[in-house]
DRENGU-890460 format. One line per field, with one value per residue (C-alpha): x, y, z. Coordinates in steps of 0.02 Angstrom, whole numbers, plus 50000, padded with zeros to 5 digits. Example, Ala and Ser with C-alpha at 12.3 -4.5 7.8 and 13.67 -1.06 7.14 Angstrom:
BEGIN
xx <- (50615  50684) $
yy <- (49775  49947) $
zz <- (50390  50357) $
# end
This chain:
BEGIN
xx <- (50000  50052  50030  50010  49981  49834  49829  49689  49712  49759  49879  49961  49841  49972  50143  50144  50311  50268  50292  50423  50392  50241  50311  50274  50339  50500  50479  50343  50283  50352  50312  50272  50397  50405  50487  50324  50259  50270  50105  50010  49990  49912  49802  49602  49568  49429  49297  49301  49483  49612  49687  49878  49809  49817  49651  49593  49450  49340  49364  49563  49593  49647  49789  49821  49855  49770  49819  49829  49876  49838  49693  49771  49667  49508  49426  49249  49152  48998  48932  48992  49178  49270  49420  49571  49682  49746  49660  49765  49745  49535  49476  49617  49515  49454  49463  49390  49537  49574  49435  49296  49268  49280  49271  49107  49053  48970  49095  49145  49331  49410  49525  49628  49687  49657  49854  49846  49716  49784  49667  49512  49371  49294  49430  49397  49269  49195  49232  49176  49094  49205  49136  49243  49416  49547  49613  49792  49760  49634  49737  49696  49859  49814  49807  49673  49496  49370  49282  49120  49135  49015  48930  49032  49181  49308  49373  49267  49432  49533  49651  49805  49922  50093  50052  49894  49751  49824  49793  49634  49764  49863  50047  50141  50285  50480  50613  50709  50526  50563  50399  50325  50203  50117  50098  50016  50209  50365  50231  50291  50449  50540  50612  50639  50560  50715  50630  50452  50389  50421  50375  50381  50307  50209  50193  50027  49936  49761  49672  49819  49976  49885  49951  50008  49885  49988  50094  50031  50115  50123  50178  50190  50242  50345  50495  50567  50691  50666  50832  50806  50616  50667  50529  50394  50367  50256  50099  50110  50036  49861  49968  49958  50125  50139  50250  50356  50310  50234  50066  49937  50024  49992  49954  50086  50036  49971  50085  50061  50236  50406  50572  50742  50777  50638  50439  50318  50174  50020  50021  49878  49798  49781  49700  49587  49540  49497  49362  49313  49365  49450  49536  49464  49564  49619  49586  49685  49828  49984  50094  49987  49993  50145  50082  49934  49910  49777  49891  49901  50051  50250  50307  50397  50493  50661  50717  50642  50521  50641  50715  50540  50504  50650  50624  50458  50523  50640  50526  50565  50750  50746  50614  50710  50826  50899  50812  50723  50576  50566  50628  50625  50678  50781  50929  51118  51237  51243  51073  51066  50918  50958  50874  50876  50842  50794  50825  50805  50990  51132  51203  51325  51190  51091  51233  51280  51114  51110  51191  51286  51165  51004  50975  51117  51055  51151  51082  51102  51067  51004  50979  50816  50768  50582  50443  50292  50112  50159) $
yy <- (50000  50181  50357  50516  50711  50778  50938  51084  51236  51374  51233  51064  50996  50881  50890  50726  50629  50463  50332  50186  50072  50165  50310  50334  50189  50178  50149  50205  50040  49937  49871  49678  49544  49587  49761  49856  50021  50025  49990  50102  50037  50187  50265  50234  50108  50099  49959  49813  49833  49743  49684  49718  49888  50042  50009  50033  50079  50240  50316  50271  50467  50532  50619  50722  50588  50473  50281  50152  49983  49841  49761  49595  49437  49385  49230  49155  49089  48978  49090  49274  49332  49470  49544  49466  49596  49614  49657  49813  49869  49869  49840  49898  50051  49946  50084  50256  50379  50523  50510  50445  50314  50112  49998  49903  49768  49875  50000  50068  49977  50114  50118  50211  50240  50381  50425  50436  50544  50687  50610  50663  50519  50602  50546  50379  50247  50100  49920  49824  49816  49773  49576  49492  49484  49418  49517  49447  49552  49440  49288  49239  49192  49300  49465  49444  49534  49500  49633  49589  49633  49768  49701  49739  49834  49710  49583  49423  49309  49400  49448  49554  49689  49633  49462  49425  49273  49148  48968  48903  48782  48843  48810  48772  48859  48791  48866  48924  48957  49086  49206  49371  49498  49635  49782  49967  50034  49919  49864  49680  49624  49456  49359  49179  49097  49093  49025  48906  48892  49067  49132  49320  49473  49611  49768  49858  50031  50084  50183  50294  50383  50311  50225  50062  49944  49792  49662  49505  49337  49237  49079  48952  49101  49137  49239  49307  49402  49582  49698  49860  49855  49806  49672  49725  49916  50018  49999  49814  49754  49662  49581  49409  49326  49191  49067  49154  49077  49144  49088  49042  49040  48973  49081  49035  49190  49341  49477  49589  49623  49670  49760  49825  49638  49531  49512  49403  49310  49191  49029  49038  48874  48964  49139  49023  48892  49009  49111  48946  49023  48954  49059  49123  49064  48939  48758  48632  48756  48715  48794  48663  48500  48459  48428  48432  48591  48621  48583  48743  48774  48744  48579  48472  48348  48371  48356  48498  48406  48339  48527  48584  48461  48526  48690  48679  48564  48705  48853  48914  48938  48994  49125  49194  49281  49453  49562  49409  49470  49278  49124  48985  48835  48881  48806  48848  48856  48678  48634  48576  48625  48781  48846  49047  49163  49337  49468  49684  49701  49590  49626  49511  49460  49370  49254  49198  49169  49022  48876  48863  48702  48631  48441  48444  48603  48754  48906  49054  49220  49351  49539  49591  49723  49748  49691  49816  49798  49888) $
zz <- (50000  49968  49972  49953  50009  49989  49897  49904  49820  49938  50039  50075  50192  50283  50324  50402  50393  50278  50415  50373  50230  50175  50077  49882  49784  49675  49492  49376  49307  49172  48984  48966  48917  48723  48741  48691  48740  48926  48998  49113  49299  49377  49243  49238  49117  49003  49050  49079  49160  49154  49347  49403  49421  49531  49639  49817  49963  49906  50082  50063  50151  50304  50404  50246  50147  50026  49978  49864  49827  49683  49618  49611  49514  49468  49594  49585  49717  49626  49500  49566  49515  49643  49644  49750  49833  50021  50169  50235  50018  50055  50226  50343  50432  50568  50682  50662  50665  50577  50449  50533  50447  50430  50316  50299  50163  50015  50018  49830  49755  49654  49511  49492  49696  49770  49752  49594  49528  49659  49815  49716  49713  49566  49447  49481  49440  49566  49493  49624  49815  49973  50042  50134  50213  50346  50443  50514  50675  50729  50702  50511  50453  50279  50216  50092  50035  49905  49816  49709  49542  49454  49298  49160  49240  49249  49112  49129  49092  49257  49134  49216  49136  49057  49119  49015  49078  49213  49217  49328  49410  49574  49594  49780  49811  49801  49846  49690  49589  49460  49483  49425  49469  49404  49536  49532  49574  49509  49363  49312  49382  49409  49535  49632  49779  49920  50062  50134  50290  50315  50505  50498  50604  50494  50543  50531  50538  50536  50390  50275  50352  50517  50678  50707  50763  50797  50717  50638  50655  50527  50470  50313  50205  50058  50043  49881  49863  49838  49847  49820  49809  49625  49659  49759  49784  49916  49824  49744  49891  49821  49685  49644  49587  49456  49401  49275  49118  48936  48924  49038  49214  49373  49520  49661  49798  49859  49904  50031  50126  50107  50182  50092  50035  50053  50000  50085  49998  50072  50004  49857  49910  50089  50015  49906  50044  50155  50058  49964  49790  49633  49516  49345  49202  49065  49108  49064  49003  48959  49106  49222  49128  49221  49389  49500  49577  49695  49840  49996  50086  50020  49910  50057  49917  49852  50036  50129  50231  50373  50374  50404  50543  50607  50610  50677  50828  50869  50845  51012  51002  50815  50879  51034  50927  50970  50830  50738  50631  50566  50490  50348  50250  50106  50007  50010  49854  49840  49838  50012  50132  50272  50420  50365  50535  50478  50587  50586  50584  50580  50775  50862  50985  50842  50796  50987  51003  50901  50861  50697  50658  50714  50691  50571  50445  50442  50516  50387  50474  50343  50387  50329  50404  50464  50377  50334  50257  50103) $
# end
């Protein structure tokens, strides 16, 4: 999620200082894999859109400053279609603050965002109505909403910008996964899955520029690497990444976090299980005729499912960690499986604190920096 001033015209309303991790995005979208005209990831689009899109809450203003995130993928639930994005991208006003306001099922999805049609709702157009969501503050273990699609105003086939119509088929995550996204601020970028069974604290704020409201704990995630927000930007946040292939991909997770050199995605199967929705795409594609993919949660083969068991029987210790905001199961030069401990800042303390292996895997300690609802 992002944001921005808003402006009136004798005065800037706000001089609020952007808190951390939420400031306007890098970047200023991208073109699509052939080299063409770079596409636009912020401007209104004619109906019905297309998703990867600049999108958020109607009321997305307050403290001076107005916000936006992605409008991610195209679900179905029996016969009615709604827009996937994140939780803290359309529902995340829980509490009435500095607007006034809440979020409430019915409430008018936008696109553009508010931040980018200068905070002014009138430049925008409602796609679809807020209906569900988890909220990982109240111990879901995703950041994930649903917003009912209005007749006509979104392409029926969920087709997303620069990435064009995914695969019906889900695909679990491996470490090493080459994926892509398409996001209202980086546009579509590239990158690979380095670690499963991610455990990892999230810091979150109520309503735009607001305070925080906790941290969510969360486990079973994915971790990709993201240096230099090159991958995920302030603002992606409600994009759905893909396996990075031509035609017809496979949807692999839901982003929704990230820090200087890491992003954080739900499991698909999870976001999907847990509102009882299927993706909208190609059947039977070619990305997903080779394997069965309506699995939730990481792939355990190739050797990572003793390393998990082992992490998990010494979640205790791996989570005592001086500055730990998390950890995971990825893979080391050689292939072989590694217990990964992220932590804020790379201090002494962290490394005493543990041993240099656990039930015989390595412990890798990465400096990640926090981890922000973005």
């Amino acid at each position: 999620m992002t944001f921005s001033l808003v402006l009136s015209l004798s005065a800037i309303t706000a001089t609020a200082k952007p808190p951390p991790g939420k400031g306007p995005g890098s970047g200023g979208g991208g073109g699509d894999d052939g080299g063409s005209a770079p596409i636009d990831y912020r401007g209104m689009q004619q109906f019905p859109i297309k998703l990867g899109t600049s999108g958020g809450w109607a009321d997305d203003l307050a403290n001076g400053y107005c916000c936006g995130g992605t409008l991610g993928a195209l679900v179905e639930i029996g016969s009615s279609k709604y827009i996937l994005s994140n939780f803290h991208v359309l529902a995340a006003d829980v509490v009435s603050g500095g607007n006034g306001e809440t979020a409430s099922v019915g409430d008018d999805v936008i696109q553009p965002g508010l931040i980018d049609i200068n905070c002014n709702l009138n430049n925008t157009t409602a796609v679809a109505t807020l209906s569900d969501w988890a909220n990982p503050l109240n111990g879901t273990n995703i950041d994930a909403a649903l917003a009912e699609i209005i007749t006509g105003a979104v392409a029926s086939d969920g087709e997303i910008l620069g990435i064009g119509t995914l695969s019906s088929d889900t695909l679990p995550p491996s470490v090493g996964l080459r994926v892509k996204k398409s996001g209202r601020t980086t546009g579509l970028t590239t990158s690979k899955i380095d670690a499963l069974n991610v455990s990892v604290n999230i810091i979150y704020e109520n309503e735009c520029a607001g305070q925080s409201i906790g941290t969510g704990h969360f486990t079973g995630q994915i971790l990709i690497a993201n240096k230099g927000s090159k991958f995920l930007g302030g603002g992606d946040s409600g994009s759905v990444m893909v396996e990075n292939v031509g035609t017809n991909p496979r949807a692999v997770g839901l982003l929704y976090a990230g820090s200087r050199s890491s992003a954080i995605a739900n499991p698909i199967g999870d976001v999907l299980a847990h509102f009882g929705a299927t993706m909208v795409g190609v059947s039977g594609s070619a990305s997903s005729s080779s394997s069965t993919t309506t699995a939730s949660g990481p792939s355990r083969g190739n050797g990572l499912a003793n390393a998990i068991a082992a992490q998990e029987r010494n979640r205790g210790l791996l989570e005592s960690v001086p500055n730990g905001v998390g950890h995971g199961i990825g893979r080391d030069t050689a292939g072989k499986p590694i217990i990964k401990v992220f932590v804020e800042s790379d201090a002494p303390g962290a490394r005493r604190a543990l041993p240099r292996s656990i039930e015989g895997y390595v412990i890798q300690v990465v400096e990640t920096g926090r981890f922000y609802a973005n």
